[in-house]
C-alpha positions as CSV (number, residue, x, y, z in Angstrom):
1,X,11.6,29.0,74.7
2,X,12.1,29.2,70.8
3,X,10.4,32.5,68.6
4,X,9.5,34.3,71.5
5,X,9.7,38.0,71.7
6,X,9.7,40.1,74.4
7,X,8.5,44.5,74.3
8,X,8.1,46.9,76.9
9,X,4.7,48.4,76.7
10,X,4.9,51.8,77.3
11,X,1.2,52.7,78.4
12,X,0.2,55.7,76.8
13,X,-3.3,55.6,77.6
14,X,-2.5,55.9,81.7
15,X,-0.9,58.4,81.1
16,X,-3.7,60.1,79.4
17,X,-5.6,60.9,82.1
18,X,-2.9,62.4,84.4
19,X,-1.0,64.3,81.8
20,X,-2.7,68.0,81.0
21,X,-0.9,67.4,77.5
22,X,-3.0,64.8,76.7
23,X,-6.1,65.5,78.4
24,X,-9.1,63.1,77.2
25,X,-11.5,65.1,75.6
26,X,-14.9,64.4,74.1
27,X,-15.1,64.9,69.7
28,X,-18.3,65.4,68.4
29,X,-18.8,65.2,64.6
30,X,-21.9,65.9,62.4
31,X,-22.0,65.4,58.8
32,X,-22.7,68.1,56.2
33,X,-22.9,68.8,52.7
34,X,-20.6,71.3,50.7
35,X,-20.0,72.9,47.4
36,X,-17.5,71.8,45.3
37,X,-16.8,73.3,42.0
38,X,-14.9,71.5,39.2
39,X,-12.0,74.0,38.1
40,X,-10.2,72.1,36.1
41,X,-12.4,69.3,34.1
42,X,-9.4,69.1,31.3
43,X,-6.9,66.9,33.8
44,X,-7.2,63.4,33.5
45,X,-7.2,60.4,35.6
46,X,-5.4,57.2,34.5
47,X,-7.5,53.4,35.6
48,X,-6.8,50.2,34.2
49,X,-10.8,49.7,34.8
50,X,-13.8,51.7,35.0
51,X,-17.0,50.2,36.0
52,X,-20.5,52.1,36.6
53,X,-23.0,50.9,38.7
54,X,-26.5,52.3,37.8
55,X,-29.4,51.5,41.1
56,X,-32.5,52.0,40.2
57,X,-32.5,54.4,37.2
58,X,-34.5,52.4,34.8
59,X,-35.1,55.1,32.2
60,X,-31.6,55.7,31.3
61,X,-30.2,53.7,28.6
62,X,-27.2,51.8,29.3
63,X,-25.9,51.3,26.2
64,X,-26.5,54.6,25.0
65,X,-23.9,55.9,28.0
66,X,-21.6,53.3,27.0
67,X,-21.2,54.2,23.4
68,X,-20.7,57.9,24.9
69,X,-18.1,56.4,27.3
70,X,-16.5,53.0,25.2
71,X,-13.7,53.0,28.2
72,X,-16.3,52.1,30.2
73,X,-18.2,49.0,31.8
74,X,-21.8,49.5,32.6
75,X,-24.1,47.8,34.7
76,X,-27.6,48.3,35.3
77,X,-29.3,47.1,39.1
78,X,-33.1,47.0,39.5
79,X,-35.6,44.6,42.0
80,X,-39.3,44.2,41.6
81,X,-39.7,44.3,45.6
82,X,-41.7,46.6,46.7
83,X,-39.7,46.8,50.4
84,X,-36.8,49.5,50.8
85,X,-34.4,46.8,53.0
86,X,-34.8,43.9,50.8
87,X,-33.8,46.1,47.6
88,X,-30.8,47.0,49.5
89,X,-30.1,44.1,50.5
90,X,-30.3,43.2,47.2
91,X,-28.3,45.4,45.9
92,X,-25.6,45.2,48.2
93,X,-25.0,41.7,47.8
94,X,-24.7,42.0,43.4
95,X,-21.7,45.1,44.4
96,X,-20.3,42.6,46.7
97,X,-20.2,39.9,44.3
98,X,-18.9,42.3,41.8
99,X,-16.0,43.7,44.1
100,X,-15.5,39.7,45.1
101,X,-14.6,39.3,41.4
102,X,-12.9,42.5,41.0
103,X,-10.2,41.9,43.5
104,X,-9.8,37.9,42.7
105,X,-9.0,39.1,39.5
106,X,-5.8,41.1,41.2
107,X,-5.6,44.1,39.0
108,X,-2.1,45.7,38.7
109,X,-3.6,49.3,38.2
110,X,-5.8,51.3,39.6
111,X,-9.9,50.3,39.1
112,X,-12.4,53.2,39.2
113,X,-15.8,51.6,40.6
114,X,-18.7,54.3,40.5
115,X,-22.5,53.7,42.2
116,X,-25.2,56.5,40.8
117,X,-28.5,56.3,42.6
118,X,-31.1,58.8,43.3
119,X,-31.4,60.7,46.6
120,X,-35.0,61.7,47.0
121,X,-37.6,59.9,49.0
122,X,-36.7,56.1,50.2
123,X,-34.3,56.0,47.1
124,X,-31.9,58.0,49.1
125,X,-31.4,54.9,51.7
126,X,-29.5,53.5,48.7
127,X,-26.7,55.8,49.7
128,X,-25.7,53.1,52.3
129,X,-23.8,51.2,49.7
130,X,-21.2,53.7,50.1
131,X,-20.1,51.5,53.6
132,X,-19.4,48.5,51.6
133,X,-17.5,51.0,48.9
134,X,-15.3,52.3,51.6
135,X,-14.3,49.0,53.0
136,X,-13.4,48.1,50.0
137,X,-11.3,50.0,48.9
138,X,-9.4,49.8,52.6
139,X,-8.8,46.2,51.8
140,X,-7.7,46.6,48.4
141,X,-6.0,50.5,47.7
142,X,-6.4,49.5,43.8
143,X,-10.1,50.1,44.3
144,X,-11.3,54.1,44.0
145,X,-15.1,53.9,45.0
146,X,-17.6,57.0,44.3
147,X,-20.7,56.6,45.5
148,X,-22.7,59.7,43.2
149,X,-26.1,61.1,44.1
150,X,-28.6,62.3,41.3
151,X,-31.9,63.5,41.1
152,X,-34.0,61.4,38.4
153,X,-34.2,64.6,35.5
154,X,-30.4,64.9,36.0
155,X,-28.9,65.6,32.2
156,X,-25.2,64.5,30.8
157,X,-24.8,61.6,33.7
158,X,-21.7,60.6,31.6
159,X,-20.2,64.2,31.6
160,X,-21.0,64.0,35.7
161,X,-19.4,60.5,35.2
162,X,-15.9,61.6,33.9
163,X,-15.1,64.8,35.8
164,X,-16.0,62.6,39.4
165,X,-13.6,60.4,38.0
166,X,-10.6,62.8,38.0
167,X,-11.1,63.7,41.8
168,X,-11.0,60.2,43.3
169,X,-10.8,61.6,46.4
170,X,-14.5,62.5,46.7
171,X,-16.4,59.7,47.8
172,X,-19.9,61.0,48.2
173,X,-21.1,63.8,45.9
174,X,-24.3,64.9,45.0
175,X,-26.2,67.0,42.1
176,X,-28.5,69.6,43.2
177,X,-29.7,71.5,40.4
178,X,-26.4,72.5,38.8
179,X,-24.5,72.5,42.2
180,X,-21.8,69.8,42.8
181,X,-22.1,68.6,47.0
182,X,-19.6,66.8,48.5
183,X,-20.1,65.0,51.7
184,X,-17.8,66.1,55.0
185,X,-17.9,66.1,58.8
186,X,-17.7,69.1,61.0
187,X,-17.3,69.5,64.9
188,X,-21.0,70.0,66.9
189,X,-21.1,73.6,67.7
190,X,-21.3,73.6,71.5
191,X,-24.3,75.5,73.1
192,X,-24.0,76.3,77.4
193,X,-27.6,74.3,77.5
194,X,-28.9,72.3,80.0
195,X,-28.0,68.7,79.4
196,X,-31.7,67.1,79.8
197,X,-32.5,63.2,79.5
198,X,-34.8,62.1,76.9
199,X,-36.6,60.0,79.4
200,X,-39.5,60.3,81.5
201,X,-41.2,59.6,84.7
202,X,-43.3,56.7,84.2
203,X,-42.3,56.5,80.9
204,X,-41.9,53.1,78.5
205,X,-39.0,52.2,76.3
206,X,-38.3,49.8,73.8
207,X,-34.5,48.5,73.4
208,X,-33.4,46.2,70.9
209,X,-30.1,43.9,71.3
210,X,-30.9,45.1,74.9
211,X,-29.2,41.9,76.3
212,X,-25.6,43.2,75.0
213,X,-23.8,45.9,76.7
214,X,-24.9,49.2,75.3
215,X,-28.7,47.9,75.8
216,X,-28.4,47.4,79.5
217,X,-25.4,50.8,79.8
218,X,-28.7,52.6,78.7
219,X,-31.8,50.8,80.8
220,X,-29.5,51.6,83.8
221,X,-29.1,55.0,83.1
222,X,-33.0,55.5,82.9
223,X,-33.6,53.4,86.0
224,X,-30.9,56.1,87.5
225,X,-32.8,59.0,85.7
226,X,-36.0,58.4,86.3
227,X,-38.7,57.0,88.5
228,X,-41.2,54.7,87.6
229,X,-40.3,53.9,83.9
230,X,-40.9,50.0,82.2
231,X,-37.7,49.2,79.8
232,X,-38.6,46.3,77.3
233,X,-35.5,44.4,76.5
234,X,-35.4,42.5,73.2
235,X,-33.1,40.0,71.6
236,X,-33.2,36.2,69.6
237,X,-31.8,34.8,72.5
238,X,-34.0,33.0,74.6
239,X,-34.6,34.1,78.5
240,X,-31.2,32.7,80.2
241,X,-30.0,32.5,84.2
242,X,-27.4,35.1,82.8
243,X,-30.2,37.1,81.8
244,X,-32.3,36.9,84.4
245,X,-29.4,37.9,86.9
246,X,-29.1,41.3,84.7
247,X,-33.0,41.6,84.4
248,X,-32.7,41.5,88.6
249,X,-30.0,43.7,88.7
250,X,-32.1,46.4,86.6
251,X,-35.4,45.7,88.6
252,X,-33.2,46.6,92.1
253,X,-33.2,49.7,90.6
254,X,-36.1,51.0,90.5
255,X,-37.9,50.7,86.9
256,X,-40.0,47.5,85.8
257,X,-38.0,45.7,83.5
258,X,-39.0,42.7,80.9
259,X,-37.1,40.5,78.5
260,X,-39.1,39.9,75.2
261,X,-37.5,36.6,72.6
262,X,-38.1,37.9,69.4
263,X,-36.3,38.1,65.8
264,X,-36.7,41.8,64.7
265,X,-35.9,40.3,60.9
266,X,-39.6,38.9,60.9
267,X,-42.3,41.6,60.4
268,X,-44.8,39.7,62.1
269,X,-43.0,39.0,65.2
270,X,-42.1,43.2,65.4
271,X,-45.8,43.9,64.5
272,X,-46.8,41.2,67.6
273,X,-44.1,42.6,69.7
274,X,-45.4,46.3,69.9
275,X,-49.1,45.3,70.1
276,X,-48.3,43.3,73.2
277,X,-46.2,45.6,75.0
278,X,-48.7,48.0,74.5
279,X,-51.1,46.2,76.2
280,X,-49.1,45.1,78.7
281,X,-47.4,48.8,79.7
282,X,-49.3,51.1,78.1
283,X,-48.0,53.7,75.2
284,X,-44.4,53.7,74.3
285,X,-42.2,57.1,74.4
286,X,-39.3,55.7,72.7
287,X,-37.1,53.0,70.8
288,X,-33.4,52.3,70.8
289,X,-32.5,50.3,68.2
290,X,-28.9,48.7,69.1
291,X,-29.2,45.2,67.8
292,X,-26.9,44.0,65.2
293,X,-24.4,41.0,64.5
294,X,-21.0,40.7,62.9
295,X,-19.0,38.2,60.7
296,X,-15.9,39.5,59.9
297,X,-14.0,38.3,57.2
298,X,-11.9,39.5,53.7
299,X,-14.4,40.3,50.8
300,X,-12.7,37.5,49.0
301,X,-13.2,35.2,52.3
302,X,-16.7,36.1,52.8
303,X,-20.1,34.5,51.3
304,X,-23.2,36.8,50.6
305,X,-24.6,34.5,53.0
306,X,-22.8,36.0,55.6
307,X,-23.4,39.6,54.4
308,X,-27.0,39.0,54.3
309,X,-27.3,38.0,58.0
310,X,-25.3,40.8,59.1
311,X,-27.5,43.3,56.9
312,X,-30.9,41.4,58.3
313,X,-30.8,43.2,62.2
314,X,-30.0,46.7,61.3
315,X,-31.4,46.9,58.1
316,X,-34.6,45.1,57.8
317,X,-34.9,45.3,61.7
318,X,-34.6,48.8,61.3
319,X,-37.9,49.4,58.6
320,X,-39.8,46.9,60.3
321,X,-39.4,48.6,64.0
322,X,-40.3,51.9,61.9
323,X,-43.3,50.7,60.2
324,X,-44.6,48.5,63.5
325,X,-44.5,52.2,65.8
326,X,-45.2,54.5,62.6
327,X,-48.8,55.7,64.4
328,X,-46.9,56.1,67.7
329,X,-46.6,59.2,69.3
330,X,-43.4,58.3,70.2
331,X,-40.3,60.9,71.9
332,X,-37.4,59.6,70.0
333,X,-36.0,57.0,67.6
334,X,-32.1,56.3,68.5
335,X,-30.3,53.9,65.9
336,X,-26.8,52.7,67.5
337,X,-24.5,52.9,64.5
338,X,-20.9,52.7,64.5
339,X,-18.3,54.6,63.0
340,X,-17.6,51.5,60.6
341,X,-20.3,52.8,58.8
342,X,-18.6,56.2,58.1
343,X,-15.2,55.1,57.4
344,X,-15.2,51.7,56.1
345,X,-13.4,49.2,57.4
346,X,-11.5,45.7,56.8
347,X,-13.1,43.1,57.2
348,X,-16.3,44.5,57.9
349,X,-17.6,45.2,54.5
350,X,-21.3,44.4,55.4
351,X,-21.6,45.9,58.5
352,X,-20.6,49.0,57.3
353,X,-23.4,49.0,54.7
354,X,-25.6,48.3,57.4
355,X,-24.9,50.6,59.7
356,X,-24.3,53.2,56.6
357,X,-28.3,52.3,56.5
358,X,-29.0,53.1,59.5
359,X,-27.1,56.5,59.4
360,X,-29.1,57.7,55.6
361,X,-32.9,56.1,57.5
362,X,-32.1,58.7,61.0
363,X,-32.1,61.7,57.5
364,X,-35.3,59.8,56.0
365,X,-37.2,59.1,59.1
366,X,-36.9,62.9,60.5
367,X,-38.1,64.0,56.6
368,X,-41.5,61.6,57.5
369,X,-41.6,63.8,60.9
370,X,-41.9,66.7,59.1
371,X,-44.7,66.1,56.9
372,X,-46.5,64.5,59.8
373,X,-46.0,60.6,58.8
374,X,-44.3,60.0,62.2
375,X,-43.7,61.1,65.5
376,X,-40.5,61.7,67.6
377,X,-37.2,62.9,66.7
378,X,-34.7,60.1,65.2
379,X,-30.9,60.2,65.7
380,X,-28.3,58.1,64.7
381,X,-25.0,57.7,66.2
382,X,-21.6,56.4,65.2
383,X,-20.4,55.1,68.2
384,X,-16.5,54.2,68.8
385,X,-15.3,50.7,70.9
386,X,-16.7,51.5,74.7
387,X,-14.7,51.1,77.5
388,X,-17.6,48.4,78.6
389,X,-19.3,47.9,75.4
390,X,-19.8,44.3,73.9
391,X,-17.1,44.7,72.2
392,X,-13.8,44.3,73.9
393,X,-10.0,45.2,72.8
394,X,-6.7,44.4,74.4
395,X,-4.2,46.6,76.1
396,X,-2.1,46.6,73.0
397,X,-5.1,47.2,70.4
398,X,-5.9,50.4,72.9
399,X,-2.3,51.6,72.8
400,X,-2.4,50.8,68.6
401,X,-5.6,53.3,68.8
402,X,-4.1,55.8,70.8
403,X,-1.1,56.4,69.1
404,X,-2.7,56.1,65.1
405,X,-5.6,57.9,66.1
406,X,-5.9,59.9,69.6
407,X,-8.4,57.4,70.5
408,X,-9.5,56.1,74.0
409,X,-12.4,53.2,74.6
410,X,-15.2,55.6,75.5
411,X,-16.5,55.7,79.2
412,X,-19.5,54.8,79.8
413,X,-20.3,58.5,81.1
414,X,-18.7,60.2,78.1
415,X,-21.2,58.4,76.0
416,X,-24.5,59.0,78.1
417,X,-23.4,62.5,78.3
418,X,-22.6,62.7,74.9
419,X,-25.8,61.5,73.6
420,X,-27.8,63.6,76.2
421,X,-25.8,66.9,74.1
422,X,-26.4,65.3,70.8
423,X,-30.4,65.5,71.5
424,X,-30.8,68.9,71.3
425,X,-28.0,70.0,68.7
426,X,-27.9,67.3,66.1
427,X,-29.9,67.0,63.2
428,X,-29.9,63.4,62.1
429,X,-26.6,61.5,62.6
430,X,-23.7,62.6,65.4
431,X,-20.3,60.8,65.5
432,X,-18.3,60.3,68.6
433,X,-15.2,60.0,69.5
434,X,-12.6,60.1,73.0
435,X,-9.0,60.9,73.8
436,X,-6.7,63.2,72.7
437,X,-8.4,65.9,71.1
438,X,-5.3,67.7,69.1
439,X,-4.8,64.0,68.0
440,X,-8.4,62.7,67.0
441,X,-9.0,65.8,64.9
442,X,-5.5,65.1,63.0
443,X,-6.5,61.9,62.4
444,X,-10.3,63.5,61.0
445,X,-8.4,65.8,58.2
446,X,-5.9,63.1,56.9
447,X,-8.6,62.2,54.9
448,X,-9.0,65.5,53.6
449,X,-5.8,65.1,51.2
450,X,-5.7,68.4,49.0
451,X,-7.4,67.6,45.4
452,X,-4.8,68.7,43.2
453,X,-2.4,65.6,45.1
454,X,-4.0,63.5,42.5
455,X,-4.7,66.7,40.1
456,X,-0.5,66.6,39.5
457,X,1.1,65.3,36.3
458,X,2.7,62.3,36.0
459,X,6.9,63.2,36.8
460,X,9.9,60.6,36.2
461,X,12.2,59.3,38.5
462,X,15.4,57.3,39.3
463,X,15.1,54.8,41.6
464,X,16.3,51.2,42.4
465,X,13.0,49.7,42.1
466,X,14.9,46.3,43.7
467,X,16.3,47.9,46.3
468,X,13.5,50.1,47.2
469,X,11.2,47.3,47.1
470,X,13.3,44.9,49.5
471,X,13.6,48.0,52.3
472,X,10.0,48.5,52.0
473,X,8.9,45.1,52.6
474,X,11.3,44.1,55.4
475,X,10.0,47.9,57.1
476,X,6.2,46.5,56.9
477,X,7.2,42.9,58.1
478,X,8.7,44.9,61.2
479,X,5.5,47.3,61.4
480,X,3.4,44.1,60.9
481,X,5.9,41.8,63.4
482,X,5.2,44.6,66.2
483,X,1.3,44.2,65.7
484,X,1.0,40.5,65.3
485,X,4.4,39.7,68.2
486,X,6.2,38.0,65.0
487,X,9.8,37.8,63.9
488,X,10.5,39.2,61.1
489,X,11.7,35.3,59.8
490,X,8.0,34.3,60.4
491,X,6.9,36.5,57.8
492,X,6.7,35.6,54.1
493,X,6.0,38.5,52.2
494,X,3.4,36.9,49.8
495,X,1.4,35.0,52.5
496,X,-2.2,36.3,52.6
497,X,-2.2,38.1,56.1
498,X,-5.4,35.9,57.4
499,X,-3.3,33.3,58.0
500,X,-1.4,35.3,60.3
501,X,-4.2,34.8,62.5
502,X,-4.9,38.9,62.4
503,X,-9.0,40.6,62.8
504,X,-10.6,43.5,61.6
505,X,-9.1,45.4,64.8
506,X,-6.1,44.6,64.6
507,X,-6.1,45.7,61.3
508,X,-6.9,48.8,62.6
């Protein structure tokens, strides 16, 4: 048997649930906003590039900013449609092609790429672009990506413009007034309250991409929670023997369950839908929106076709689900995110844009509630892989996650109860996370790299450039070998790693 390779896997994640040492704990994370003051605006930041993306800012001159900032490319992006998702969408796919170019043109320093758009009413949905930012930089560590809020009066943009651009890494910040935000996560205080389902007797609930496995984790849970409730499944697929099995399996259970064929893309057909099940079953109490599709790929590998049918379920599904049930007096709107859409990640530029949309809409849908435009609290949540989710990983991938991050799969119990603590004590968007608690909030603050890292002066030293470049490669070939069950012969230092047959998971 030639290029075989043989490992011991030492299970780690077993062991997790024995071992008091690594207990598996639950990690609840809520985003907030805090002040950062610029101390030191003198130090400077070296790029090879420095592009500016301007969305939506239509009164500000761009060639008036570039003569203040010559270093500087400028780009201006505005759409005549009058829809919030398609002008994302939009937008989205012009930074994509833009990044596409970017990293084709292989760089050897570092590119600064910043995106200014407003952050008041709809505008602030635009903040979503910051997914595809993040990603992009994971696949290409050239790339430092500032997404940068302002409000529409805001004065000196190219003064905001180059002190951002000297702490790279701040990826969100926003201008209040004269204060500098920056965006962060925190844990979810704990409260000893009582842990009460949304649902209700007799109740009726909506579920998008309720075919898949977080759509039917959920309609079980009500069936167990409640008596008497109706749970509308929906998804493109039409009504299949697998299908009906689960559809059975729910109905044994004690609700009334139905299966609805429709494409939540099409306004019409989300407009029809909700009419209908309102006739049929009365007034709905609530809508889970979990439907959403992936197509991983490189930036470089990927078409905007692609990223435009990834965007299409959670983005334009999303505001036409809202505007359909916007005269509801509905309980709740819960949006199944992921925690791609916080982080970034390879491969996945497009679907962490989109669920980055869905996370900023939970904000702008709960400021509507307020001043009376809708009904029923709305909460996003960045959900990790589950244990049985729809998406699956291997024993190896588990023990990769473990080790990096802390991380378990989550069980299906974590996450019901999770969500059941999130109700009450989450404003708009909750991420979760299991395993290893010590380890998982480790991995949280390695991001949070102290500022004056890149603040430091450039210092000289001797080294073997040769010599240290040879080590290093044949140390990542090994790291990489390990991952992908490769000898080290197999691996050619400038093959592109695709062809190494490796995913977005593994990657991870």
């Amino acid at each position: 048997m030639k290029g075989i390779s043989l490992r011991t896997i030492d299970n780690k994640i077993q062991a997790a649930e024995g071992s008091p040492s690594d207990k598996v704990e639950t990690l609840l994370l809520e985003p907030f906003w805090k002040t950062e003051e610029i101390y030191d605006d003198n130090l400077i930041h070296s790029y090879e590039k420095h592009l500016v993306i301007l969305c939506e800012f239509e009164e500000i001159a761009a060639d008036t900013m570039a003569n203040q900032m010559k270093e500087v490319n400028f780009f201006k992006l505005h759409s005549k449609q009058q829809e919030i998702d398609k002008r994302f969408e939009t937008y989205v796919v012009q930074i994509f092609e833009k990044i596409k170019n970017l990293i084709h043109d292989r760089p050897k320093g570092m590119v600064l790429l910043q995106v200014v758009v407003p952050h008041h009413g709809e505008q602030q949905l635009l903040s979503g672009i910051l997914g595809l930012l993040k990603s992009a930089q994971i696949e290409n560590p050239k790339l430092v990506v500032q997404l940068i809020e302002l409000e529409k009066d805001t004065q000196d943009i190219s003064g905001k413009l180059k002190v951002n651009s000297h702490y790279p890494n701040d990826k969100r910040i926003r201008y209040v007034g004269n204060k500098r935000l920056v965006n962060d996560w925190k844990e979810v205080e704990s409260h000893k309250l009582e842990i009460k389902p949304p649902w209700k007797d007799r109740g009726l609930y909506l579920i998008t991409g309720g075919a898949g496995g977080l759509g039917l984790i959920f309609a079980t849970e009500i069936a167990r929670q409640v008596k008497d409730a109706k749970v509308v499944l929906t998804g493109r697929s039409p009504l299949s023997v697998p299908i009906q099995e689960k559809l059975q399996k729910l109905s044994k259970l004690g609700i009334q369950v139905a299966y609805e064929q429709v494409d939540i893309t099409q306004k019409e057909e989300v407009k029809n839908l909700l009419q209908d099940v309102k006739q049929k079953y009365g007034s709905l109490n609530g809508i889970i929106h979990g439907a959403g599709v992936i197509h991983d790929n490189f930036i470089l590998k990927k078409t905007k076709e692609e990223v435009k049918e990834v965007l299409a379920p959670k983005v334009t599904g999303l505001v036409n689900l809202d505007q359909a049930s916007k005269n509801l007096p509905l309980d709740f709107f819960l949006l199944f995110s992921s925690g791609v859409g916080a982080f970034g990640n390879a491969g996945q530029a497009d679907y962490a844009a989109a669920n980055a949309f869905m996370d900023g809409y939970a904000k702008y849908r709960n400021d509507l509630v307020a001043s009376k435009q809708r009904q029923g609290k709305t909460l996003s949540i960045n959900w990790p892989l589950w244990e049985e989710g729809g998406m699956r990983v291997d024993v190896e991938t588990e023990k990769v996650m473990y080790e990096s991050m802390g991380m378990v799969p989550m069980r299906t119990s974590t996450g019901i109860e999770a969500l059941y603590q999130s109700i009450p004590l989450v404003e708009n968007q909750v991420m979760v996370f299991e395993g290893n608690l010590s380890e998982m909030k480790k991995y949280r603050d390695l991001g949070k790299i102290k500022r004056s890292v890149y603040l430091t002066k450039e210092s000289t030293l001797e080294v073997d450039l040769d010599s240290l470049r040879e080590k290093v490669i044949h140390q990542l070939k090994v790291q990489f070998g390990e991952i992908a069950k490769l000898n080290v012969t197999q691996i050619e230092s400038d093959e592109c790693l695709e062809n190494y047959g490796i995913d977005s998971i593994m990657i991870t």
